[in-house]
mmCIF file as Biopython writes it, N, C-alpha, C and O atoms, coordinates in Angstrom:
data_model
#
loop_
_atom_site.group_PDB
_atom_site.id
_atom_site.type_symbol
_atom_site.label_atom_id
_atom_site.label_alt_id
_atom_site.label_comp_id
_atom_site.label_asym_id
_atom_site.label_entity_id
_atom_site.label_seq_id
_atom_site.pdbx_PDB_ins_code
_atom_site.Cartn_x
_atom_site.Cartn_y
_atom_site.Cartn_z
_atom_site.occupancy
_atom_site.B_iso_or_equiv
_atom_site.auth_seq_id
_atom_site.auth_asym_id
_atom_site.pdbx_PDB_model_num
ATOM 1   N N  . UNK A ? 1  ? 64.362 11.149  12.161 1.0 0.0 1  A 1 
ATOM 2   C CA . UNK A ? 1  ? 64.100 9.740   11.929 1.0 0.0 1  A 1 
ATOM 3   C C  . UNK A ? 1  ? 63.946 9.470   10.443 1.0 0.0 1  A 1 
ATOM 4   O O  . UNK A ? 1  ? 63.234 10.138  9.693  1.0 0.0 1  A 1 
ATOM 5   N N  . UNK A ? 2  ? 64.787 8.277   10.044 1.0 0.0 2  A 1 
ATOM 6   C CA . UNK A ? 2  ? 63.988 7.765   8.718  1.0 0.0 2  A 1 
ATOM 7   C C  . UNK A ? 2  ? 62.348 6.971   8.482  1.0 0.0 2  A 1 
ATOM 8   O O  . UNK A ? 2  ? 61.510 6.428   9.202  1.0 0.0 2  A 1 
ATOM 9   N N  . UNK A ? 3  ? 62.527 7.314   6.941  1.0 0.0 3  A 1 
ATOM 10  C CA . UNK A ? 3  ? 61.564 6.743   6.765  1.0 0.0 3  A 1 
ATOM 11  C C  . UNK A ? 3  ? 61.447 5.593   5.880  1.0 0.0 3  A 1 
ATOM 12  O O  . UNK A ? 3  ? 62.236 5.315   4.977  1.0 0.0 3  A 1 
ATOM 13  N N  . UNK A ? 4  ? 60.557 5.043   6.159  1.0 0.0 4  A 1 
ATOM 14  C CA . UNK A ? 4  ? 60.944 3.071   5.276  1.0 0.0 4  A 1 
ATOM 15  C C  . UNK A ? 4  ? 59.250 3.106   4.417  1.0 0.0 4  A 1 
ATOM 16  O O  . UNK A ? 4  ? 58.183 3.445   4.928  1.0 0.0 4  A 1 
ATOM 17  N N  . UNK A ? 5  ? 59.434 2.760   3.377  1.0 0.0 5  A 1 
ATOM 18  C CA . UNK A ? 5  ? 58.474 2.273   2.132  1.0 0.0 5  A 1 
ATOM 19  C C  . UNK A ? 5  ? 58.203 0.951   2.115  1.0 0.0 5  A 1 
ATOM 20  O O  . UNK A ? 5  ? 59.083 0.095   2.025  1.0 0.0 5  A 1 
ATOM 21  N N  . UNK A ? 6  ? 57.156 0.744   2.187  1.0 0.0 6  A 1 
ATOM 22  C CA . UNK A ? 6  ? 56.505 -0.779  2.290  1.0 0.0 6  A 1 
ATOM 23  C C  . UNK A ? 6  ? 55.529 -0.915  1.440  1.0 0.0 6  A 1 
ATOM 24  O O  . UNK A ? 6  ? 54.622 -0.119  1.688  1.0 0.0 6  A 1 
ATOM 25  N N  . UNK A ? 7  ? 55.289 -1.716  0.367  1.0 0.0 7  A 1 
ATOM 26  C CA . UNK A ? 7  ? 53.952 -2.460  -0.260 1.0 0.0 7  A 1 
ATOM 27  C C  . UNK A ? 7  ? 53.083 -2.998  0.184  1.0 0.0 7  A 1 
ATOM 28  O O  . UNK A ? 7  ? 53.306 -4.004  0.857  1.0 0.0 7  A 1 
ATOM 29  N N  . UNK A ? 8  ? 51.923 -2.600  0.009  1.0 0.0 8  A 1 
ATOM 30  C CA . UNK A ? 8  ? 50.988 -3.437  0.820  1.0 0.0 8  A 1 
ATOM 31  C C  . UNK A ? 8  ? 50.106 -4.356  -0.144 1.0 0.0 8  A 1 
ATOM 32  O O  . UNK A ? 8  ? 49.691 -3.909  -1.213 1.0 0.0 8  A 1 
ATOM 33  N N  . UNK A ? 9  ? 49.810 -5.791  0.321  1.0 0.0 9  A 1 
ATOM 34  C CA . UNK A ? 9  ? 49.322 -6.479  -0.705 1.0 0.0 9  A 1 
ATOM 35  C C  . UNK A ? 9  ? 48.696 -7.819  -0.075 1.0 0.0 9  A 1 
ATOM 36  O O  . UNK A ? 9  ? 49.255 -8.777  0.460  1.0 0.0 9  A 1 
ATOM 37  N N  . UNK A ? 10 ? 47.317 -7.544  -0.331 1.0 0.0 10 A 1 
ATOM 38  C CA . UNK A ? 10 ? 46.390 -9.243  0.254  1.0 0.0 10 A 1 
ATOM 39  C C  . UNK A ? 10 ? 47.476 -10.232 -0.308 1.0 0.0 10 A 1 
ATOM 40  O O  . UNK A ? 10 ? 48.453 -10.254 -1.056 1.0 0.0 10 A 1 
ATOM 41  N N  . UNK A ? 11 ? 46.647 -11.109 0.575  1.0 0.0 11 A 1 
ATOM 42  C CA . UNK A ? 11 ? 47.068 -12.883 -0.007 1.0 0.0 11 A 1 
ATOM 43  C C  . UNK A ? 11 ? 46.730 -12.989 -1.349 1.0 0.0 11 A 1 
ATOM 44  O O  . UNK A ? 11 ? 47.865 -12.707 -1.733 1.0 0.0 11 A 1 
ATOM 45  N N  . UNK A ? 12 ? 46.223 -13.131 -2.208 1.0 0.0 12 A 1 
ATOM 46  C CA . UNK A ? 12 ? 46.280 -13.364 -3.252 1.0 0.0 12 A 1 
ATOM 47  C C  . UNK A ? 12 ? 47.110 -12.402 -4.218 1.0 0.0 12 A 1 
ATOM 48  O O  . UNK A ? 12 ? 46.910 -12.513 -5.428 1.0 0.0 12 A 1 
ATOM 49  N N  . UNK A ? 13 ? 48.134 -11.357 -3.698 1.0 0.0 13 A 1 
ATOM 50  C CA . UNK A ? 13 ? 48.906 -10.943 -4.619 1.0 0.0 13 A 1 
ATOM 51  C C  . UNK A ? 13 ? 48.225 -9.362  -5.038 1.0 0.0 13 A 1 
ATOM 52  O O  . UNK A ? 13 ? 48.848 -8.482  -5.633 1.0 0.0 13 A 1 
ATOM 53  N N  . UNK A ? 14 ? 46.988 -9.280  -4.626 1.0 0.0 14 A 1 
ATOM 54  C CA . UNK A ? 14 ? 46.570 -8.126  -4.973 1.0 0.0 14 A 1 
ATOM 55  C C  . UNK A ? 14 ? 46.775 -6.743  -4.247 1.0 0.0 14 A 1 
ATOM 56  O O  . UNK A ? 14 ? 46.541 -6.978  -3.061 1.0 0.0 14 A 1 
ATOM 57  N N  . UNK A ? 15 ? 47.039 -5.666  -4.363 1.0 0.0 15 A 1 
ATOM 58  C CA . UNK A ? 15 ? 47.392 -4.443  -4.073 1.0 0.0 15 A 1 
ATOM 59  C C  . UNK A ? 15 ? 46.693 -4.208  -2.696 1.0 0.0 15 A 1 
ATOM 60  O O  . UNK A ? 15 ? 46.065 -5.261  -2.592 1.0 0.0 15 A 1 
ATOM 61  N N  . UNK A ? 16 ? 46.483 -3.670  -1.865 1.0 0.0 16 A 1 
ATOM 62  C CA . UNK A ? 16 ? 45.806 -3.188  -0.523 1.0 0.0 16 A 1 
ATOM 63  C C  . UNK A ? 16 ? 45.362 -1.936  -1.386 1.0 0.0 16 A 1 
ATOM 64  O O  . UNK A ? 16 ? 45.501 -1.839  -2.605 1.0 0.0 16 A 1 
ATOM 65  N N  . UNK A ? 17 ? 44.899 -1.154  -0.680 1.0 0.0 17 A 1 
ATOM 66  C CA . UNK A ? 17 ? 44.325 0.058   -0.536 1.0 0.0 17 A 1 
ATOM 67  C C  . UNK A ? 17 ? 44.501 0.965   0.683  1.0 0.0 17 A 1 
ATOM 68  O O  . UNK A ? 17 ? 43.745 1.031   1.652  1.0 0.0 17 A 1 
ATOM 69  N N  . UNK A ? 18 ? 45.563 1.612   0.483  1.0 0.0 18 A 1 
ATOM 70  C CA . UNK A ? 18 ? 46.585 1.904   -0.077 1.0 0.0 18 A 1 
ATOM 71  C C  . UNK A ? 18 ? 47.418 0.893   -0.655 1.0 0.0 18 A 1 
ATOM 72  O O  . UNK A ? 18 ? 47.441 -0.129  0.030  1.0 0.0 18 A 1 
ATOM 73  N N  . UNK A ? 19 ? 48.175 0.847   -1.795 1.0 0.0 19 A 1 
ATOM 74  C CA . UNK A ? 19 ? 49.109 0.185   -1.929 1.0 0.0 19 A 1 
ATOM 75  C C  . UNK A ? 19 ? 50.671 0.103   -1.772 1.0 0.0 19 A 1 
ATOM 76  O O  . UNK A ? 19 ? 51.556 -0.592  -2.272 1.0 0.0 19 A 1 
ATOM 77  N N  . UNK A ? 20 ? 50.603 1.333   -0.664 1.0 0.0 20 A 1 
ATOM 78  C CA . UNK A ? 20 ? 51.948 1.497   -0.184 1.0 0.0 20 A 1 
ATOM 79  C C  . UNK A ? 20 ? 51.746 2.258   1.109  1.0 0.0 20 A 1 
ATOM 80  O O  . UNK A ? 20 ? 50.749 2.915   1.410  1.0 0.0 20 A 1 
ATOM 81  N N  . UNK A ? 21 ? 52.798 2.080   1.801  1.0 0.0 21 A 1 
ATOM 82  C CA . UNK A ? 21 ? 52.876 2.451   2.921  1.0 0.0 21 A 1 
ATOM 83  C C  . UNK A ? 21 ? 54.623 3.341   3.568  1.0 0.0 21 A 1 
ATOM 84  O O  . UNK A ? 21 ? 55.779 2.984   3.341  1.0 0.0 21 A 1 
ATOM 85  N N  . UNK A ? 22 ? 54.180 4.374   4.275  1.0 0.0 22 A 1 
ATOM 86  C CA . UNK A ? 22 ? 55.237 4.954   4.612  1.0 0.0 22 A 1 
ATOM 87  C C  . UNK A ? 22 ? 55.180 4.773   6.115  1.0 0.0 22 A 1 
ATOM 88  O O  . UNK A ? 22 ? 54.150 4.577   6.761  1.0 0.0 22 A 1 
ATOM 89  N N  . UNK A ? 23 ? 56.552 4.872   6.648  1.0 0.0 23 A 1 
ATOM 90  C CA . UNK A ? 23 ? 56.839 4.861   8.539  1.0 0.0 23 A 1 
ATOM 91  C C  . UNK A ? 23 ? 58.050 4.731   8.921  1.0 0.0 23 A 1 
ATOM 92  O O  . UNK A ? 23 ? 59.052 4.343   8.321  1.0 0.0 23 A 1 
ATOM 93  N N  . UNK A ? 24 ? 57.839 5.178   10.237 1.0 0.0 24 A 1 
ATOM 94  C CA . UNK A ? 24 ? 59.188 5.417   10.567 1.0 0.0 24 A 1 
ATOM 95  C C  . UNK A ? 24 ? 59.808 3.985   11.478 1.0 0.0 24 A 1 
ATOM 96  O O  . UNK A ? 24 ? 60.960 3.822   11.879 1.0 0.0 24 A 1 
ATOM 97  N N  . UNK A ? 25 ? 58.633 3.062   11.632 1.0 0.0 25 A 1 
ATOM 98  C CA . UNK A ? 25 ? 59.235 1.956   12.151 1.0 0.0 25 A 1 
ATOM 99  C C  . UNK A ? 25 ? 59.252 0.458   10.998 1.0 0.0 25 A 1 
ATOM 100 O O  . UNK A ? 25 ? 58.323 0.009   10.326 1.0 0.0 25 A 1 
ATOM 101 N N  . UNK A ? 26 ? 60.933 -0.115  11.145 1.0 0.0 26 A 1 
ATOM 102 C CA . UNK A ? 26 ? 60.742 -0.477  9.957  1.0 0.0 26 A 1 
ATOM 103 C C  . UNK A ? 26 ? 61.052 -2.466  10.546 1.0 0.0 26 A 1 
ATOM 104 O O  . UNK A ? 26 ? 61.662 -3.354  9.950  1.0 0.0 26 A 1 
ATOM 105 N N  . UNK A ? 27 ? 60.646 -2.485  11.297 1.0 0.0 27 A 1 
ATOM 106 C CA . UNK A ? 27 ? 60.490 -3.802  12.594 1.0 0.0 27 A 1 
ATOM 107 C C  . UNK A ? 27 ? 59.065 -4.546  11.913 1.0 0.0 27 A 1 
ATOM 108 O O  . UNK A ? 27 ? 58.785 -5.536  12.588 1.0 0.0 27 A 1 
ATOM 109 N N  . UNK A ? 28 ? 58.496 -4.425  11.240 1.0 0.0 28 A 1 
ATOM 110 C CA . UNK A ? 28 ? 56.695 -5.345  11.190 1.0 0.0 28 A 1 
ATOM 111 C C  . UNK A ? 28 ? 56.825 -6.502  11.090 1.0 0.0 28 A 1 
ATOM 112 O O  . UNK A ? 28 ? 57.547 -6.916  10.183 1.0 0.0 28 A 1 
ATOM 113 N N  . UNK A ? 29 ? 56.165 -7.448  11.998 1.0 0.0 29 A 1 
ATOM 114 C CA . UNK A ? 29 ? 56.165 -8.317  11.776 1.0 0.0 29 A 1 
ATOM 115 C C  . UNK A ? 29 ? 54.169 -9.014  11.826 1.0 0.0 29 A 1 
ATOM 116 O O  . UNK A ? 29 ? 53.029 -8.594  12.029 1.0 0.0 29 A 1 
ATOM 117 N N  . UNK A ? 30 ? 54.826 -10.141 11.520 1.0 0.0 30 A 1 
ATOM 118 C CA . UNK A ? 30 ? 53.226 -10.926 11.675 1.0 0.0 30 A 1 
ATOM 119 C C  . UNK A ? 30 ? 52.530 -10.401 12.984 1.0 0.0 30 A 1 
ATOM 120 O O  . UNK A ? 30 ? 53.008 -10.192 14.099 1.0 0.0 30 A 1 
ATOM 121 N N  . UNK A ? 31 ? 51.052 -10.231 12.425 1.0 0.0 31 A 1 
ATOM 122 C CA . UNK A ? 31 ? 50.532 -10.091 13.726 1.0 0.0 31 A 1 
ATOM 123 C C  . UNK A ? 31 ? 50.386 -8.552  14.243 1.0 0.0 31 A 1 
ATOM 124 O O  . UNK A ? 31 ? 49.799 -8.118  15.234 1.0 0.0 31 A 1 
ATOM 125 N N  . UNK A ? 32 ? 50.910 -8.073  13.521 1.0 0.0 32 A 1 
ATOM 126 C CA . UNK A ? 32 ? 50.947 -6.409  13.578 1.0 0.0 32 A 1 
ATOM 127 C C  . UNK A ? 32 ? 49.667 -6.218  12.635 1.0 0.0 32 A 1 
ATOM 128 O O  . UNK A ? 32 ? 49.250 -6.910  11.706 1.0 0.0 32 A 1 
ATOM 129 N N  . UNK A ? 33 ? 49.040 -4.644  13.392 1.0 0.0 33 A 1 
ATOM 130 C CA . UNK A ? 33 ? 48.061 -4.200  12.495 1.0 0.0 33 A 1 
ATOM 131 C C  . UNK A ? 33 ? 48.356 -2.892  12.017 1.0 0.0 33 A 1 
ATOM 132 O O  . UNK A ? 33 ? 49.021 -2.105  12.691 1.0 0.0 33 A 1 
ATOM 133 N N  . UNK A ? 34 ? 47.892 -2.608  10.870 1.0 0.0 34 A 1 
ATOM 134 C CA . UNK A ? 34 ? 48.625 -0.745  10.445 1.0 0.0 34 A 1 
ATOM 135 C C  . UNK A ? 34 ? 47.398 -0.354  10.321 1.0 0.0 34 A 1 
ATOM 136 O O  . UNK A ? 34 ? 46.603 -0.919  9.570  1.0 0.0 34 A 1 
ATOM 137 N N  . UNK A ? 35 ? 47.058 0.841   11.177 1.0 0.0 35 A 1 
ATOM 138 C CA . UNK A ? 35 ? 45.943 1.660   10.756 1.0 0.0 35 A 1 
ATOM 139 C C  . UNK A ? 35 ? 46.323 2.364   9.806  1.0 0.0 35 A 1 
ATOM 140 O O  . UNK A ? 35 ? 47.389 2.920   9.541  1.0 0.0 35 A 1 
ATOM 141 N N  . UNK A ? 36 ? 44.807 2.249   9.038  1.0 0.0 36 A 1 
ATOM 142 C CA . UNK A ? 36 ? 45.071 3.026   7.311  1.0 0.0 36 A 1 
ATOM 143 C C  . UNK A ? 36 ? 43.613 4.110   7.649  1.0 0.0 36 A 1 
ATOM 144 O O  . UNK A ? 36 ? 42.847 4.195   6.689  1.0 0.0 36 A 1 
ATOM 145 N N  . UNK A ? 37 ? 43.336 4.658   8.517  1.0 0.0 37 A 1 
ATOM 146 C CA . UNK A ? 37 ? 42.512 5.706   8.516  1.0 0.0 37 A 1 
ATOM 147 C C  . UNK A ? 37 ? 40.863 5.038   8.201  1.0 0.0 37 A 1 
ATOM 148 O O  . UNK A ? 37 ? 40.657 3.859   7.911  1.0 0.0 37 A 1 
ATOM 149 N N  . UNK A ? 38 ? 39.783 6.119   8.341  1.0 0.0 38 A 1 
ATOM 150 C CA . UNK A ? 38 ? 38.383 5.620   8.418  1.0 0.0 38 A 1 
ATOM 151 C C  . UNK A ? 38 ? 38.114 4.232   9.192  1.0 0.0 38 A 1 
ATOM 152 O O  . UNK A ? 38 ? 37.360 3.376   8.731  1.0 0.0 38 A 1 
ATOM 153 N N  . UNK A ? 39 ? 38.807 4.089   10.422 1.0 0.0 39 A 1 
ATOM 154 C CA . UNK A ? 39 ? 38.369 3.064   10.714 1.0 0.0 39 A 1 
ATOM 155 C C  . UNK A ? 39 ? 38.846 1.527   10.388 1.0 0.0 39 A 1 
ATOM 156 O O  . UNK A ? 39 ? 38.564 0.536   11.062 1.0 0.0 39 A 1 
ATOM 157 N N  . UNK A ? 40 ? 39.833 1.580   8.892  1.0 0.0 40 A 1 
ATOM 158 C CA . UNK A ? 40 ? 40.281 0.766   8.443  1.0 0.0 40 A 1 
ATOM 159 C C  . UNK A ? 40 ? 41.651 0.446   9.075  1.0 0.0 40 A 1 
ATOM 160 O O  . UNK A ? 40 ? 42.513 1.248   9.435  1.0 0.0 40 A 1 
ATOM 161 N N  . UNK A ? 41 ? 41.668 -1.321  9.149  1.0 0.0 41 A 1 
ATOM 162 C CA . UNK A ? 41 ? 43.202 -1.739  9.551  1.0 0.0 41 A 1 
ATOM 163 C C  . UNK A ? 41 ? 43.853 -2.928  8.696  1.0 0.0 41 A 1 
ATOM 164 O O  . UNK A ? 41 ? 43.279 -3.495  7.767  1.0 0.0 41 A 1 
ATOM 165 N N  . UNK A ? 42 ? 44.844 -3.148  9.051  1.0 0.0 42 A 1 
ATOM 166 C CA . UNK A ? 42 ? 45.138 -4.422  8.179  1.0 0.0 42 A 1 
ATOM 167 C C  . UNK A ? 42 ? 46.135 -5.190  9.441  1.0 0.0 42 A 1 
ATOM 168 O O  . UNK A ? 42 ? 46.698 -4.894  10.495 1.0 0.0 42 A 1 
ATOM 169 N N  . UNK A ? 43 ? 46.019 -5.818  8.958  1.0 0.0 43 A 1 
ATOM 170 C CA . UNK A ? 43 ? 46.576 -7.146  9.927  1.0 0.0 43 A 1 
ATOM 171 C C  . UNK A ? 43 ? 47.913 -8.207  9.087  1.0 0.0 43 A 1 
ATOM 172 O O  . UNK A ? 43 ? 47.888 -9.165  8.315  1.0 0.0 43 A 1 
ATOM 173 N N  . UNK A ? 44 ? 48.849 -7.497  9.669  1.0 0.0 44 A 1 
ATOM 174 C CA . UNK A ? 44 ? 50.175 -8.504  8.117  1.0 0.0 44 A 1 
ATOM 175 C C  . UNK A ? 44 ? 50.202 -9.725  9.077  1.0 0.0 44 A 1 
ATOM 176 O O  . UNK A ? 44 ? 50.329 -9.924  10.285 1.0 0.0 44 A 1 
ATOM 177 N N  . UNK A ? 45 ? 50.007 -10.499 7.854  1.0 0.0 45 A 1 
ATOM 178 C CA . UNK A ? 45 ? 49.931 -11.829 8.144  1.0 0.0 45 A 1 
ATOM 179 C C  . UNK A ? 45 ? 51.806 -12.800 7.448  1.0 0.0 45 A 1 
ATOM 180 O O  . UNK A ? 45 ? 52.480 -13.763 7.817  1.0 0.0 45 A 1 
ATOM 181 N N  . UNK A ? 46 ? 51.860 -12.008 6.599  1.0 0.0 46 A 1 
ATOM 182 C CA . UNK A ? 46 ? 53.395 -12.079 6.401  1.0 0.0 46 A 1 
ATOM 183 C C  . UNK A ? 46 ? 54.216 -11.304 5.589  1.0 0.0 46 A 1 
ATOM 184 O O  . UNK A ? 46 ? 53.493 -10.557 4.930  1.0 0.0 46 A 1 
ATOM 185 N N  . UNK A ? 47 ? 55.610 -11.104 5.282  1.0 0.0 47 A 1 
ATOM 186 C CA . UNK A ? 47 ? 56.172 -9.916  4.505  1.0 0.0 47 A 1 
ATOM 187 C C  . UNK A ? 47 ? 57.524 -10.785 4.269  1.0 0.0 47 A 1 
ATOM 188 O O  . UNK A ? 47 ? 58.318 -11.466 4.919  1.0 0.0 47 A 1 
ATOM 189 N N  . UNK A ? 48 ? 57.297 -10.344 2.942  1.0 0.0 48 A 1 
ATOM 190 C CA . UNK A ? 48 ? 58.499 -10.618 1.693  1.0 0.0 48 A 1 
ATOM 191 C C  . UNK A ? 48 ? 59.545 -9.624  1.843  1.0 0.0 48 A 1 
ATOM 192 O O  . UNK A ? 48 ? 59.147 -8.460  1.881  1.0 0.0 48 A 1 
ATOM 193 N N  . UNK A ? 49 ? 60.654 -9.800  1.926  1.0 0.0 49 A 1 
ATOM 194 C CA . UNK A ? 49 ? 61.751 -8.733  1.052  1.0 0.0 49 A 1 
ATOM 195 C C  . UNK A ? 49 ? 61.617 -8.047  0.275  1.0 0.0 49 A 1 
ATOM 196 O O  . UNK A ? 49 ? 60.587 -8.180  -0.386 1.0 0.0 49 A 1 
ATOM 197 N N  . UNK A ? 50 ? 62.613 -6.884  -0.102 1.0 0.0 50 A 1 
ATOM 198 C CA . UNK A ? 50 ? 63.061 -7.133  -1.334 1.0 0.0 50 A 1 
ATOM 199 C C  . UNK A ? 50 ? 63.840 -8.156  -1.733 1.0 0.0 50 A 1 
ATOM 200 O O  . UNK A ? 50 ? 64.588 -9.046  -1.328 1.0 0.0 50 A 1 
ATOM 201 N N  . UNK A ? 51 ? 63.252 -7.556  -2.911 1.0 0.0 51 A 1 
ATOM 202 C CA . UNK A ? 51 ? 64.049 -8.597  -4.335 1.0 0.0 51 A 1 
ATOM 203 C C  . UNK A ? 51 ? 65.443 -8.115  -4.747 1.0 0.0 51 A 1 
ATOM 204 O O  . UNK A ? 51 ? 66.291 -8.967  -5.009 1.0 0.0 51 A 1 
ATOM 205 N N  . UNK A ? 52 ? 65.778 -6.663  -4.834 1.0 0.0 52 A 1 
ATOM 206 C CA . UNK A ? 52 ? 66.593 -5.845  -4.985 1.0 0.0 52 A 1 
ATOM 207 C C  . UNK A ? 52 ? 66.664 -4.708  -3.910 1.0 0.0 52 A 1 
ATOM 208 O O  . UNK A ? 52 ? 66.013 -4.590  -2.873 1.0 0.0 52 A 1 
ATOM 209 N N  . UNK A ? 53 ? 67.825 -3.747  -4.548 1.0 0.0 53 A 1 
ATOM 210 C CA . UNK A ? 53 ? 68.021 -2.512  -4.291 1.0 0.0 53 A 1 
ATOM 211 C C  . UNK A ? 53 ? 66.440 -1.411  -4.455 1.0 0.0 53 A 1 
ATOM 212 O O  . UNK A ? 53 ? 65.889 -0.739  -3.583 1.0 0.0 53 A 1 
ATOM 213 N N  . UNK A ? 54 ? 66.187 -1.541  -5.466 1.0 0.0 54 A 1 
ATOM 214 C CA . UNK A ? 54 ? 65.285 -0.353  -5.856 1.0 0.0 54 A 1 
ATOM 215 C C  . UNK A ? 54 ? 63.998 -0.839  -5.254 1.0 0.0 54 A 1 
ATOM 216 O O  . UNK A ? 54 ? 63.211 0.043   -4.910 1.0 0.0 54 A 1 
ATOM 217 N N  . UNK A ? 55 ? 63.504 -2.613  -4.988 1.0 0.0 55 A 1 
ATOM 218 C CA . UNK A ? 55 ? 62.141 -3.298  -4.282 1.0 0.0 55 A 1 
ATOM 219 C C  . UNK A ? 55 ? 62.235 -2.833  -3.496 1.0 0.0 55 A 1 
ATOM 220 O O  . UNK A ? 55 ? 63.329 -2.588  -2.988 1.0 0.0 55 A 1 
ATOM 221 N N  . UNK A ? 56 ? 60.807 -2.391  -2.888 1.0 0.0 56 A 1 
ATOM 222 C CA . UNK A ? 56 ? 60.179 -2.041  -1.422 1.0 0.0 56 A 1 
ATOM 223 C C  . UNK A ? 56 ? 59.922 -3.159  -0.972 1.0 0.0 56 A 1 
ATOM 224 O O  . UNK A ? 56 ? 59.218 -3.776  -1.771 1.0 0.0 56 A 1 
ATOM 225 N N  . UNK A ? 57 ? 60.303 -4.097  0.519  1.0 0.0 57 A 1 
ATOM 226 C CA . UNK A ? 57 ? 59.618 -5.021  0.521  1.0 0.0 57 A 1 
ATOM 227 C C  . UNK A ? 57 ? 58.007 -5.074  1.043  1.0 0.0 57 A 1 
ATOM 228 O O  . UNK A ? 57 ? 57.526 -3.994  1.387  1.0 0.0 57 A 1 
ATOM 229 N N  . UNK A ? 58 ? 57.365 -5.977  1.100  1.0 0.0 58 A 1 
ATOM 230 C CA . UNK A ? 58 ? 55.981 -6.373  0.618  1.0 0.0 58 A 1 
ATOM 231 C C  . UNK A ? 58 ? 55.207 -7.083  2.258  1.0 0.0 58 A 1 
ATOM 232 O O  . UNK A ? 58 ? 55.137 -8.235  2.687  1.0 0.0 58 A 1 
ATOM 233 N N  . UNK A ? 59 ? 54.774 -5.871  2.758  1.0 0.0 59 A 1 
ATOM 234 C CA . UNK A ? 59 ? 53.816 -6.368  3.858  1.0 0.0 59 A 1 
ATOM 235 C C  . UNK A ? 59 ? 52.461 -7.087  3.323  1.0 0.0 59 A 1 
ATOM 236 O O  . UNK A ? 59 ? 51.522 -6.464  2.829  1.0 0.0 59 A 1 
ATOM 237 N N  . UNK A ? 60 ? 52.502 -8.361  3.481  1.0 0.0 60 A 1 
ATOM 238 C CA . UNK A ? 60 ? 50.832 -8.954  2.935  1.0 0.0 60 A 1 
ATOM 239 C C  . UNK A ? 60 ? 49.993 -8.915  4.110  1.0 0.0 60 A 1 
ATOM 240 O O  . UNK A ? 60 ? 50.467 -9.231  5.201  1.0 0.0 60 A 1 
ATOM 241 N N  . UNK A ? 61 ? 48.757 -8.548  3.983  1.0 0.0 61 A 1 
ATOM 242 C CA . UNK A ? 61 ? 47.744 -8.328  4.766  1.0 0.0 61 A 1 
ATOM 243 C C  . UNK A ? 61 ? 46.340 -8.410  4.492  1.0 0.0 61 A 1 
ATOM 244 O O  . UNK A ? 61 ? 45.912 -8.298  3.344  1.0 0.0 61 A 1 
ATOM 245 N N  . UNK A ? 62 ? 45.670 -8.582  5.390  1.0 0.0 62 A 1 
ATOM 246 C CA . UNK A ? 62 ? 44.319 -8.647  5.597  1.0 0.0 62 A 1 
ATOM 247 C C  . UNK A ? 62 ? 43.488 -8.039  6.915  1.0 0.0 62 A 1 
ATOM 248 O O  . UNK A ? 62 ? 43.691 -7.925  8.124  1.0 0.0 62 A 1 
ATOM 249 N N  . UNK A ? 63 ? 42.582 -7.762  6.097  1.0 0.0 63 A 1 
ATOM 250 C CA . UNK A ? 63 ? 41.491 -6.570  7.049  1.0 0.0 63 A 1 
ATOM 251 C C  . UNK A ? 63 ? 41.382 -7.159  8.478  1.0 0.0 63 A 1 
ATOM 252 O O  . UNK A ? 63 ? 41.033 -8.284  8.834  1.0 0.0 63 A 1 
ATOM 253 N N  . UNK A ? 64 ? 41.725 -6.232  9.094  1.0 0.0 64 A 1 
ATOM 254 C CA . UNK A ? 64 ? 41.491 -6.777  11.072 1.0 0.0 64 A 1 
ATOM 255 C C  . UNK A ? 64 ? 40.054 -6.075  11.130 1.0 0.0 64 A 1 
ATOM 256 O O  . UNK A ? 64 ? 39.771 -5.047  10.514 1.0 0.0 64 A 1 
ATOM 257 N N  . UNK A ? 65 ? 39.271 -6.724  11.889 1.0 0.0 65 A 1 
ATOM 258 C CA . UNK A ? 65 ? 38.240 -6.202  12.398 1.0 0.0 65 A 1 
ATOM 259 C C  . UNK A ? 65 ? 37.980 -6.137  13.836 1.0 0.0 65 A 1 
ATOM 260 O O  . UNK A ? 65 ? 36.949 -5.610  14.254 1.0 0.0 65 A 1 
#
């Protein structure tokens, strides 16, 4: 299987924590949550393209609880 590179980045433009993301499913849409370990999730609320060839595009998200 491949693997797909994704940015991760709140609403206001700022980086997640992690600020990137690796997987083998490359389908996310709104409404999806990515577990990021300790308990932590994020919840993409929407995702950008790339811009180019070399851009990862840009899952934006916020903490699911």
């Amino acid at each position: 299987m491949g693997s797909f590179a994704f940015k991760l980045e709140h609403e206001d433009g700022t980086p997640a924590d992690p600020a990137s993301f690796q997987t083998s499913v490359p389908t996310w849409r709104a409404g999806d949550e990515i577990p990021l370990g300790n308990g932590r999730t994020l919840r993409v609320i929407d995702i950008r393209l790339a811009a180019g060839l070399e851009d990862e595009p840009v899952l934006v998200g916020q903490p699911a609880y």
